[in-house]
N, C-alpha and C positions, 0 to 999 in steps of 0.2 A: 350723322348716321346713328340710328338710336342703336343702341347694346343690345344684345342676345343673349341672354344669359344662361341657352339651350342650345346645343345642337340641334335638337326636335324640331327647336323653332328656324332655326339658319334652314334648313333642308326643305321644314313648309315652302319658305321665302323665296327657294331657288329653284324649287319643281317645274313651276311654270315658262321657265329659260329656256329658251329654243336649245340651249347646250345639254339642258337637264333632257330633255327631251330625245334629244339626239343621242346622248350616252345608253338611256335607259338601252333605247331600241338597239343599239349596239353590242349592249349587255345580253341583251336577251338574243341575239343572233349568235353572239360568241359560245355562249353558257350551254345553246341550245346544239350545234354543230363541230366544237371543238372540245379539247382538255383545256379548261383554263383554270388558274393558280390565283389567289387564294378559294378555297371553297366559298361558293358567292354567298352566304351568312357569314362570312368574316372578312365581304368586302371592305367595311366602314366598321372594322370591330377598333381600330386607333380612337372613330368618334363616340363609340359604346365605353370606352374605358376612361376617356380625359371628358369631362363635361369643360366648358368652356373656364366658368371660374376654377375651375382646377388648375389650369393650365400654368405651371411651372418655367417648363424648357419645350422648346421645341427642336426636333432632330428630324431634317429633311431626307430619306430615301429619294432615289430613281424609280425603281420601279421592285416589282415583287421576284423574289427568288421562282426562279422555273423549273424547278424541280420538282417531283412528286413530294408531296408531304411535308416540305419546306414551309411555305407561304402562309401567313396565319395574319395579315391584316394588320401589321406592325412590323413600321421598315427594321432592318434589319436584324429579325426574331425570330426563331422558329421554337415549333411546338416541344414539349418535353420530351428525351428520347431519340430525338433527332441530330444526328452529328452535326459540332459547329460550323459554319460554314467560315473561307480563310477571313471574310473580314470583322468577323466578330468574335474569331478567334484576337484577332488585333485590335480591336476594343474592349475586350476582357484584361489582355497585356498590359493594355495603356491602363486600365483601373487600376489594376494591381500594383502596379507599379507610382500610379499616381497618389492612390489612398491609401495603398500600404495594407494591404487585405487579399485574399485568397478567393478568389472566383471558382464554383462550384463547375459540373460538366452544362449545367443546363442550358439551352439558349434560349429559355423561355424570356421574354423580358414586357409579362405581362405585369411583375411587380414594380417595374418602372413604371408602366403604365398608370397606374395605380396611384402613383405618387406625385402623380401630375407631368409627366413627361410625354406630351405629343408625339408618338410616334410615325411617322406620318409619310407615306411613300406620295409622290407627284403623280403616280399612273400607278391604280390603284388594282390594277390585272394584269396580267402577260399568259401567254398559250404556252403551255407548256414547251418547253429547250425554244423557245422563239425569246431571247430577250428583246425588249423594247418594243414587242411587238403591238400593244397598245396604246404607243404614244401615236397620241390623237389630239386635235384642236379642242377638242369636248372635254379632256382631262386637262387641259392647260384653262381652258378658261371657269374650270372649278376651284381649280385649285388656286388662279387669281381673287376667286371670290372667297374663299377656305382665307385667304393670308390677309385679303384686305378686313373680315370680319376679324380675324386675332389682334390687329391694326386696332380694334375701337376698344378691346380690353381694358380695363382699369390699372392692372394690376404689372408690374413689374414680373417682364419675360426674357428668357435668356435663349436664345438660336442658336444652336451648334450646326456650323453651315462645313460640310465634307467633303470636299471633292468640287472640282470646275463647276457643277451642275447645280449644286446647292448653293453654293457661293452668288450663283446670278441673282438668287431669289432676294440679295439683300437690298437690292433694288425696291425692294417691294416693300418693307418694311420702314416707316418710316415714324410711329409713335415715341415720343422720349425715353418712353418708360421699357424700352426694349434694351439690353446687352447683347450683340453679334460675337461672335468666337467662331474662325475660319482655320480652317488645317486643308491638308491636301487629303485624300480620300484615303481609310485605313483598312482598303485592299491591299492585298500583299506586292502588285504592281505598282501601285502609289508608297505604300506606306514604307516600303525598303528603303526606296530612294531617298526619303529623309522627311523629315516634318509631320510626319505622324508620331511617333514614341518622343515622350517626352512634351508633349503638349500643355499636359497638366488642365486640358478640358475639365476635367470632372471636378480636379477643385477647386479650380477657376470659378466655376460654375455655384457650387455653393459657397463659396466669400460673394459674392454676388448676391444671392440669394437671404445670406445671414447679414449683411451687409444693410439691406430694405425689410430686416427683423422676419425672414420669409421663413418656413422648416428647410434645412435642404435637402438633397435626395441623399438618400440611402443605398449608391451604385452596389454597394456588393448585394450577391444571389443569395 
């Protein structure tokens, strides 16, 4: 399978997919008769901010926060201004505590982005207070083609898989040059119970990354 070295070009590639196809029209019935979350210019803003060779770490989402003014097109992000939501209050905990640094109020984590952190929800819509209400056969079989292109990558990649849901996806990867890191999901229903605090994800993740002489990321805001 030849490399991509663009989203631009991955997206030409799969337009023509009876699933691309299918989304589209589905997009445009949702968009068009419902409230739906993220505003649709920041459906694919995860692929607007990590170009492929960027591509650092990847952090699998469910789906988009259903709230008004939440959802920004980056799993678990929201805009500046916007109160934390609990599970990213619990992945700010787990930094802080992991790196030994002060996380600011913001939950913007478009500077992650930035530094090459895929942030990337599986159902990239939901209707507004309707969770999961856009899981559909046509998001799944994007997001099989989205993980088997990260699959032909060069470059040494690290998965932070969250929760029972992300965890299936390591199924799917299957390049050498990939590191897996699995916890239980750092909602506050998961993350209390145990196995979220104290993970040590974050620094895991850059000895990894320094490890294959890579930059690592930069978690605090």
């Amino acid at each position: 399978m030849e490399t991509l070295m663009t989203w631009e070009s991955f997206f030409r590639r799969v337009a023509s997919k009876d699933y691309a196809i299918e989304l589209k029209a589905f997009l445009d019935e949702e968009y068009a008769h419902h409230v739906v979350y993220p505003p649709r210019n920041l459906v694919f803003n995860a692929f607007k901010l990590t170009q492929p060779e960027a591509i650092k770490v990847v952090i699998i989402g469910q789906d988009p926060y259903h709230e008004p003014h939440q959802a920004m097109g980056l799993s678990f992000s929201v805009p500046e201004g916007i109160g934390l939501p609990p599970s990213l209050i619990n992945i700010y905990k787990e930094v802080q505590s992991d790196i030994g640094c002060k996380m600011k109020s913001s939950g913007d984590l478009t500077y992650l982005a930035r530094q090459g952190v895929l942030l990337l929800n599986a159902y990239l819509t939901v209707r507004e207070n309707e969770p999961l209400s856009h899981r559909i056969k046509a998001y799944e079989s994007f997001m099989d083609d989205v993980l088997d292109y990260i699959d032909t990558l060069p470059q040494t990649i690290v998965f932070l898989l969250w929760g029972g849901f992300a965890k299936k996806y390591a199924a799917k990867i299957a390049n050498p040059n990939r590191c897996i890191l699995t916890s239980v999901h750092p909602s506050p229903l998961s993350a209390n119970r145990g196995g979220w605090f104290g993970n040590h994800h974050f620094s895991k993740t850059n000895a990894i990354l320094l490890a294959h002489d890579i930059k690592p990321i930069a978690w605090n805001n």
